[in-house]
N, C-alpha and C positions, 0 to 999 in steps of 0.2 A: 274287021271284027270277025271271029270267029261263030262257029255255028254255036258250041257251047257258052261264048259268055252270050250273046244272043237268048238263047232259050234262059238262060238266070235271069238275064232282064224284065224277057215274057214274064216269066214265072212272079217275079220282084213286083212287078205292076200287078199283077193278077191277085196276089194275093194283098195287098194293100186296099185293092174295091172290096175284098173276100174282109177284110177287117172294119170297113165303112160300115159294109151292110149289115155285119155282126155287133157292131157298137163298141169295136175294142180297137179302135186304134191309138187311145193312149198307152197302151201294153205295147202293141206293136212297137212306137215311135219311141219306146222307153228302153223295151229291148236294144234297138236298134242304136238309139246315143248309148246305153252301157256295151254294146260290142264293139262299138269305133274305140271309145273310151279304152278297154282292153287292149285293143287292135293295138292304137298308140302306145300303150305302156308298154306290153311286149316287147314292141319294136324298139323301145327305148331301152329296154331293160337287156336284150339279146342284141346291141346293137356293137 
């Protein structure tokens, strides 16, 4: 594993408590399935 994806993980984790403690992690977690969502169509669409 590299140093970079490493610290995105840090960071991934970190900010996930950073959305608990704020009371928004269904924002979070919605963002998050509409970017995979993306992710896959992308991939299907430029495939």
């Amino acid at each position: 594993m590299s140093l970079k994806s490493s610290i995105y993980k840090m960071l991934r984790v970190w900010n996930d408590i950073d959305a608990v403690k704020k009371g928004k992690v269904g924002k979070r977690v919605g963002r998050r399935v509409a970017g995979k969502a993306t992710g896959k169509a992308f991939k299907k669409l430029f495939k």
